[in-house]
C-alpha positions as a Markdown table, in Angstrom:
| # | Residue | x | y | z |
|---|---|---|---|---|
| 1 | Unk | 73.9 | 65.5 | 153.0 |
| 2 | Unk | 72.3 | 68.9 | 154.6 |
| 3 | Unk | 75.8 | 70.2 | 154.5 |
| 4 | Unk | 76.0 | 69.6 | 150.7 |
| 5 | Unk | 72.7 | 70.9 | 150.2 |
| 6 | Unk | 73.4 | 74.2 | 151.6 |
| 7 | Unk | 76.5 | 74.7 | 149.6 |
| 8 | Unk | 74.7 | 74.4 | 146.4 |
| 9 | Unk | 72.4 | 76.5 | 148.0 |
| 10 | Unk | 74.5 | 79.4 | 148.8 |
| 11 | Unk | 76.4 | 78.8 | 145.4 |
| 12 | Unk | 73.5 | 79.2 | 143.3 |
| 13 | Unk | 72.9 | 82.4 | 145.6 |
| 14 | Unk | 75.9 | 83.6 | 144.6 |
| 15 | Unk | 75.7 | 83.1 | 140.9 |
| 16 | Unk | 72.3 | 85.0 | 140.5 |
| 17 | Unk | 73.3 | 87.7 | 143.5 |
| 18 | Unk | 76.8 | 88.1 | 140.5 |
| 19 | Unk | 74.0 | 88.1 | 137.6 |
| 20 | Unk | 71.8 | 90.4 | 139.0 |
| 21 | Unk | 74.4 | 93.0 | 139.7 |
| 22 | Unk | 75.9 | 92.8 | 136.1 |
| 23 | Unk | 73.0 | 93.5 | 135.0 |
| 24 | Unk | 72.3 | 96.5 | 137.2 |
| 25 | Unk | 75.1 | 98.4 | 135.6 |
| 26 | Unk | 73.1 | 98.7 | 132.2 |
| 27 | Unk | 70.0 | 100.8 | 134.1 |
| 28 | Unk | 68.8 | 101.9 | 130.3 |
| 29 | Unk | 69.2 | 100.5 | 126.5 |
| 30 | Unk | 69.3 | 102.9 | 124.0 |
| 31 | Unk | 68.9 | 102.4 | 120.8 |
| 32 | Unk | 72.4 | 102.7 | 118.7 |
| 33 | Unk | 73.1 | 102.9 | 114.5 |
| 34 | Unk | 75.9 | 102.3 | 113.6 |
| 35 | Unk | 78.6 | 99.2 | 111.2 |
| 36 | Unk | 80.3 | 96.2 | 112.1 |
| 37 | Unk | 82.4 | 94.2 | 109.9 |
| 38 | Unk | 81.4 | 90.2 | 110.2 |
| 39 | Unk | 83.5 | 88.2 | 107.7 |
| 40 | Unk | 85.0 | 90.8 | 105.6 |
| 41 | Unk | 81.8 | 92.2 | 104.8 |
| 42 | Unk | 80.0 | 95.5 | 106.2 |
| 43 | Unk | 76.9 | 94.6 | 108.4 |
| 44 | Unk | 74.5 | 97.9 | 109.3 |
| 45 | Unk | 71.7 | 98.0 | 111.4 |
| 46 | Unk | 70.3 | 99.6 | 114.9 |
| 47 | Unk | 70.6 | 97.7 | 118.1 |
| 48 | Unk | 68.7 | 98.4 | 121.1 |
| 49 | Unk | 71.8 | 98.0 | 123.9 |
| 50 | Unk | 73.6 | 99.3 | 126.7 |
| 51 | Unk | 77.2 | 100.3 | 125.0 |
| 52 | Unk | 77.6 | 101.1 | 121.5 |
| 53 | Unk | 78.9 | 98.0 | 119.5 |
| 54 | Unk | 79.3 | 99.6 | 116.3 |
| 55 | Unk | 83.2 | 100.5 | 115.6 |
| 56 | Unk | 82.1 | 102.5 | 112.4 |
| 57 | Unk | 79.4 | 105.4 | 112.0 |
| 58 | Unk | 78.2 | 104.5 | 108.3 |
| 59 | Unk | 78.7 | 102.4 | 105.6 |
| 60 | Unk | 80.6 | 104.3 | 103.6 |
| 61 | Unk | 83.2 | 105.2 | 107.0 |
| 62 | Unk | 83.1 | 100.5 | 107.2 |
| 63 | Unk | 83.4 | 100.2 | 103.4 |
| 64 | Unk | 86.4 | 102.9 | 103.2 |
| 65 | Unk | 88.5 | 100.7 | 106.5 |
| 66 | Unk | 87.6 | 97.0 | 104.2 |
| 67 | Unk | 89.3 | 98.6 | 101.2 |
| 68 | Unk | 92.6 | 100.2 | 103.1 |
| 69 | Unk | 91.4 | 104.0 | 102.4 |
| 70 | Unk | 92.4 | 104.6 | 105.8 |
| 71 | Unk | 95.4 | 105.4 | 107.0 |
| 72 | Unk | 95.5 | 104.6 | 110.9 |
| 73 | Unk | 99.3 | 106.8 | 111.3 |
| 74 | Unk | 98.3 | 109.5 | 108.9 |
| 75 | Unk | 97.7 | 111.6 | 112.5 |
| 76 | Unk | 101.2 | 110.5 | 113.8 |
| 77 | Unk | 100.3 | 108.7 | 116.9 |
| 78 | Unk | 103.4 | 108.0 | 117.8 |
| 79 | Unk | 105.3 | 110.3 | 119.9 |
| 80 | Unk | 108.6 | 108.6 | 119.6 |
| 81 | Unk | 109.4 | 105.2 | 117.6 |
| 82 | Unk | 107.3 | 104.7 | 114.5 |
| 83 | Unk | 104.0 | 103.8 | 113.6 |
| 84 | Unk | 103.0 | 100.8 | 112.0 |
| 85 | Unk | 99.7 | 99.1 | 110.4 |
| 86 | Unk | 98.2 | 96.3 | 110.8 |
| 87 | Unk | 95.4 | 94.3 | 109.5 |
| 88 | Unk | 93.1 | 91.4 | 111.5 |
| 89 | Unk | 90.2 | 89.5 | 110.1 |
| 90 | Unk | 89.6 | 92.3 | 107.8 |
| 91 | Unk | 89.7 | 95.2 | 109.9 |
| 92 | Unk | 92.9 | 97.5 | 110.4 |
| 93 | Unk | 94.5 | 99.2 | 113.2 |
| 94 | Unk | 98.2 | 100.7 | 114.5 |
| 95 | Unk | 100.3 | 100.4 | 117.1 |
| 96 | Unk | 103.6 | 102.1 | 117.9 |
| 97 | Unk | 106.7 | 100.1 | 117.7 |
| 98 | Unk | 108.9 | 102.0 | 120.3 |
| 99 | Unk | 112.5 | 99.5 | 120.4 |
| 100 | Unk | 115.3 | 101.1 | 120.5 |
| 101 | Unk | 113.9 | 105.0 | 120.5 |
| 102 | Unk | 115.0 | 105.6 | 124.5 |
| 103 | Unk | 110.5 | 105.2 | 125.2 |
| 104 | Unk | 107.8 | 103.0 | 125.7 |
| 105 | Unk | 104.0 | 102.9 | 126.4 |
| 106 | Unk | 101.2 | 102.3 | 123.9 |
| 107 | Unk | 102.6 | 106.0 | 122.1 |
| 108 | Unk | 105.9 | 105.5 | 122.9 |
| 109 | Unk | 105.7 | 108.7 | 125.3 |
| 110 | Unk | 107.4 | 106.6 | 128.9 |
| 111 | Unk | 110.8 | 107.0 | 129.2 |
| 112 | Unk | 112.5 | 104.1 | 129.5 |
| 113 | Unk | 114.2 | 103.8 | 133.5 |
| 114 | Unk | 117.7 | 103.8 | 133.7 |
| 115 | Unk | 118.6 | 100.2 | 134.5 |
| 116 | Unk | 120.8 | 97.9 | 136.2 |
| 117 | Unk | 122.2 | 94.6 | 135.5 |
| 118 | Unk | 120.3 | 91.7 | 135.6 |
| 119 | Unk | 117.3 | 93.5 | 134.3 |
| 120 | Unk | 114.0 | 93.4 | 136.7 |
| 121 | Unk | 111.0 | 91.2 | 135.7 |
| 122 | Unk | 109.1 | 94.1 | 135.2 |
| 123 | Unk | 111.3 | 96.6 | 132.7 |
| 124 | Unk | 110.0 | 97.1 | 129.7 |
| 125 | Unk | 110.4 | 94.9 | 126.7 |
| 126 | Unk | 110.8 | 97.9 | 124.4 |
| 127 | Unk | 113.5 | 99.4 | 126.3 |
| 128 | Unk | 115.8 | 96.1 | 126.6 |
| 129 | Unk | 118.5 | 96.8 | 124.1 |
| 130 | Unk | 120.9 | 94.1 | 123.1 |
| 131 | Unk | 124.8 | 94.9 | 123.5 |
| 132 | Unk | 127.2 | 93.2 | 120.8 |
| 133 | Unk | 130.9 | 93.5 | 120.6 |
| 134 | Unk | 130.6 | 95.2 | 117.6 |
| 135 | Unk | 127.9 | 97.7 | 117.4 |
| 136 | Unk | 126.3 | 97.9 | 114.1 |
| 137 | Unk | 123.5 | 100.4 | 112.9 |
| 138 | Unk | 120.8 | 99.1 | 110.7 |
| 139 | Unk | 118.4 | 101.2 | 109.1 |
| 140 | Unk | 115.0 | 99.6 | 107.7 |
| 141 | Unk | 113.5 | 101.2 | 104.5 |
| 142 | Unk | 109.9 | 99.6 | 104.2 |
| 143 | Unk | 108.3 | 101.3 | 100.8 |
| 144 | Unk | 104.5 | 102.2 | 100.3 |
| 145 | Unk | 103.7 | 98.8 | 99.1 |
| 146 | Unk | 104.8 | 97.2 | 102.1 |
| 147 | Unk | 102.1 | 98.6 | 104.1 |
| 148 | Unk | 99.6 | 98.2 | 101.2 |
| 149 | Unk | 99.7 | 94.1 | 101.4 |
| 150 | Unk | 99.0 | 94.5 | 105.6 |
């Protein structure tokens, strides 16, 4: 029984010693302005907190990302591949689709690593390519609407 007791004992000593030092990383709130989006809607306010939680500046900035004003590869993040846009409980983002372009990487700016057969566990997804007997190029032409309905 005494053994039990001091395992609880140390395991609540534990859990607040683990509290206690998350909560030492925050040593000051400040006070932050800023917009969220909550259920396709713009919410703004100030917060008193340690890290910024507002993704947008202003209402106008939350408003313009709702109604698709923004366009998230109008800077060209991509450095190879292509950019595409996408669109997640009302807010919108980009990633870079990288397959088949030789790269990889959130920007598509690794090379892909020469590679041997079998593949390893850890090459890269987007630099797998898939050999057929007959090789066959397709090209795929998305228009402006496409991205519109994302």
């Amino acid at each position: 029984m005494n053994s039990w007791i001091l395992s609880a004992l140390l395991i609540v000593i534990l859990i607040v010693s683990c509290w206690s030092a998350r909560e030492d990383k925050c040593l000051k709130k400040r006070i932050y302005r800023g917009c969220r989006m909550s259920l396709g809607r713009c919410q703004c306010m100030r917060e008193e907190t340690c890290f910024n939680q507002f993704p947008y500046r202003n209402r106008r900035e939350c408003e313009a990302e709702i109604q698709g004003k923004i366009d998230k590869c109008s800077r060209d993040p991509c450095r190879h591949g292509f950019c595409a846009q996408t669109k997640l409980g009302g807010r919108r983002s980009w990633f870079c689709e990288c397959a088949g372009s030789g790269y990889y990487g959130r920007q598509c700016q690794t090379e892909c690593p020469s590679h041997a057969s079998p593949l390893p566990a850890d090459y890269p997804a987007a630099c797998a390519m898939v050999e057929d007997e007959q090789p066959k190029l397709e090209m795929l032409h998305f228009d402006e609407d496409f991205f519109q309905k994302l």
